[in-house]
N, C-alpha and C positions, 0 to 999 in steps of 0.2 A: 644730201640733196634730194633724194627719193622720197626719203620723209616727207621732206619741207614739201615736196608735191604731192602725194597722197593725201597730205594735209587741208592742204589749199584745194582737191578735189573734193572732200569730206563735205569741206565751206560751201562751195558749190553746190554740190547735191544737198545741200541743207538749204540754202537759200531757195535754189528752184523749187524743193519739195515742199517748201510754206508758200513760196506762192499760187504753186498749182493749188495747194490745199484751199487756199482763201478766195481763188478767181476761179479755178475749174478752168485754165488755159492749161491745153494741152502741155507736155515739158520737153517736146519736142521744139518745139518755136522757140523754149526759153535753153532748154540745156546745149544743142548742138551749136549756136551761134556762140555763146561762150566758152563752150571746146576749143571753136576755129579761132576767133576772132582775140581770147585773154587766154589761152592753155597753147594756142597754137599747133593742135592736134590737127592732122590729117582730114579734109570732107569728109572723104570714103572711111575712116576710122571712127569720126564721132560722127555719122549718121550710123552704122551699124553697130556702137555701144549704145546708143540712146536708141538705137531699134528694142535691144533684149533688154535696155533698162526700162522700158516700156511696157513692153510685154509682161516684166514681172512685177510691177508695180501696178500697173493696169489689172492683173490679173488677182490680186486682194481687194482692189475697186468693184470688181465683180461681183465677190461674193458677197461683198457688203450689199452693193447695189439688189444681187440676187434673192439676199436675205430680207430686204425691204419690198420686195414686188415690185420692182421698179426698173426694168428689164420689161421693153418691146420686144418677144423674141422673133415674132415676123418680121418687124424692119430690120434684126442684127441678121436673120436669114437672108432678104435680100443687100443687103449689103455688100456680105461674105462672098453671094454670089459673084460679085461683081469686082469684086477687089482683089480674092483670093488669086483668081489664073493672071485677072493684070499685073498683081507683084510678082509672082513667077515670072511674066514674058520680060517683064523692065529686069527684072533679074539677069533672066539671058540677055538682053542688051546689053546690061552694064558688064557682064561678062567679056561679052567679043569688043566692046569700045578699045581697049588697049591694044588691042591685037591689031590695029588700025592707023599704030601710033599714033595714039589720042590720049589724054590722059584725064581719067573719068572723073577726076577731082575736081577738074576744071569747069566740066559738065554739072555736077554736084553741087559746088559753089556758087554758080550763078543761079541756077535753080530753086537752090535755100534762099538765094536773096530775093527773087522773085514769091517764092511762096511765104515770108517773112512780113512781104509789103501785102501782100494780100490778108493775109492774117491779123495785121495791124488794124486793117480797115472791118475784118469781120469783126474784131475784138469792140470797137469803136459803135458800130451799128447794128452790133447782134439783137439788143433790147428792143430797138425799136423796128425792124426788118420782122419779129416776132408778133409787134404790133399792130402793125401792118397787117402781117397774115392772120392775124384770127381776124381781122375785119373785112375780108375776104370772104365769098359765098363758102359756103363747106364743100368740100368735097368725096367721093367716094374713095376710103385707104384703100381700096383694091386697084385705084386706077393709077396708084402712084410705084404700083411694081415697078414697071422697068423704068422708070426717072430713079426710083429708087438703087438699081441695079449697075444701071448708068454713072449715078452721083458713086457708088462705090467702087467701079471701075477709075472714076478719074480719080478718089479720091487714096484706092491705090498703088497707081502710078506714083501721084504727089510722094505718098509716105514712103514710097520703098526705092525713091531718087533721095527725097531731102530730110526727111522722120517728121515732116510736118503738114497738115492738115486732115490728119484725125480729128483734131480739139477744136478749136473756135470755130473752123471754116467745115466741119463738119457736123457740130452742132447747130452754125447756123443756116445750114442747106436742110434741115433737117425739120428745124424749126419751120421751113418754108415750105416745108412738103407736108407736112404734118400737124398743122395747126390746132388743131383738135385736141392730141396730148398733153400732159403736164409735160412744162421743162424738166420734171425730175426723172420721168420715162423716157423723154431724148435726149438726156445726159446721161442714163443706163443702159441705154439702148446705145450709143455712140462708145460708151466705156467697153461695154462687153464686144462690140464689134473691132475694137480696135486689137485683142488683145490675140486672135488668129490670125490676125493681118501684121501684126508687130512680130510676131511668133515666125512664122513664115519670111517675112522678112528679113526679119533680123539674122534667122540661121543660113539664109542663102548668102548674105552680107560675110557670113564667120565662113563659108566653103569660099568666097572670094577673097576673103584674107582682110576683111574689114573693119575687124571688132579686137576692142582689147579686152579681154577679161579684168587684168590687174584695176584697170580705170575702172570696169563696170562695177564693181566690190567696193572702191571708195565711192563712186558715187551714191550704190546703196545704201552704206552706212550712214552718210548724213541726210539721205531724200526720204529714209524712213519714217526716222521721229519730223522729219520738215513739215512732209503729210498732214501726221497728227498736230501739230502744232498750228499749221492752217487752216485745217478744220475747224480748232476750236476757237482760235480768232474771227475766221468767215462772217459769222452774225455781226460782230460787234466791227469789222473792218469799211472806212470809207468809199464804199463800192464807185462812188461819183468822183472820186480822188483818183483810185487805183486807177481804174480801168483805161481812162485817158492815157495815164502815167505807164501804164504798159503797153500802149498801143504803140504811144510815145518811141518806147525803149524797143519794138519791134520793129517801127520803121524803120530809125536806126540806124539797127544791128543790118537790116538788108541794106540798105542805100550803102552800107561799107564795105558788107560784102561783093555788091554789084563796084565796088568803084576799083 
């Protein structure tokens, strides 16, 4: 029976990791709602497995990204600034919540379904919200520090309650700040920001008792080659299909998990 699940997590991590590969949607939106909602894992367990399957998977995004020049590394500095001490405080929050008998899963569960429906609708309006902003007067990138430091602030709260809004809903805050850039510099710049914030997350999640190693290993095994196989589909994938189609499938997952 252990197998038969290991197995079925492999599938999983292979499925999520061709489609991050083809869409660039974070796999925090797509892996932890499938945890909870068809694996029937824990909030608190598969938000803090998909924290360090994050981290480590994001963190080979990097180098590639790195190896391309395509890496902001002043917006991933203000970012960091902003995210890094809010995941530690939400951390000590989610610490003492139990101690209050409350059960932080609870907490965790509505808040994925909230940041789910949001992310549906970034995922939905990111192209043309991007459109938008470069038709917008230019602005000075120095005057967007602290909106920048700010957006990473909430946007490490989000990630270190639910493991989601690094990806869509952070690419497309980013895009609105930053118009000026290529999408391929605030999609490296968002990659390599996420992966301190996931790191830090993730490991305060494993001192809470929130991570399962055995699961994080199946799911690496199938999300690795899912990746590369997304990758190499991407070009040739119905972008005007998909996107709907998983915006679709995030709504969803939250409206179920809010119900």
């Amino acid at each position: 029976m252990l197998a038969h699940f290991d197995w079925l997590h492999g599938v999983a991590g292979l499925f999520v990791g061709t489609l991050v590969g083809i869409t660039g949607v974070g796999g925090g939106s797509l892996m932890t709602p499938i945890l909870v909602l068809l694996f029937g894992v824990s909030p608190q367990t598969a938000v803090g497995t998909d924290l360090l399957f994050a981290a480590l998977t994001k963190t080979a995004g990097t180098a590639t990204h790195g190896w391309r020049a395509t890496i902001e590394w002043k917006v991933v500095r203000r970012l960091a600034t902003g995210s890094v001490p809010a995941a530690i405080l939400t951390l000590l929050v989610l610490s003492q919540v139990g101690k209050f008998g409350k059960d932080s899963s609870d907490l965790i569960k509505v808040f994925l379904g909230w940041m789910l429906i949001l992310t549906s609708i970034a995922t939905l309006l990111q192209k043309q919200l991007a459109v938008f902003a470069k038709r917008q007067e230019r602005r000075d990138e120095d005057e967007q520090r602290w909106p920048t430091v700010i957006l990473g602030a909430v946007i490490g709260i989000a990630v270190t309650v639910s493991s989601v809004g690094a990806g869509a809903i952070g690419v497309t805050a980013l895009l609105m700040l930053y118009p000026a850039l290529r999408v391929s510099r605030i999609v490296g710049s968002d990659i390599a920001h996420a992966v301190p914030l996931t790191m830090v997350a993730g490991f305060g999640h494993w001192l809470i008792g929130g991570v399962d190693f055995m699961l994080l290993g199946n799911l690496l095994i199938g999300s690795i080659p899912g990746v590369i196989i997304g990758s190499l589909l991407s070009s040739r994938a119905p972008d005007k299909l998909l996107r709907p189609a998983l915006a679709a499938v995030l709504l969803f997952s939250g409206f179920k998990l809010l119900s």
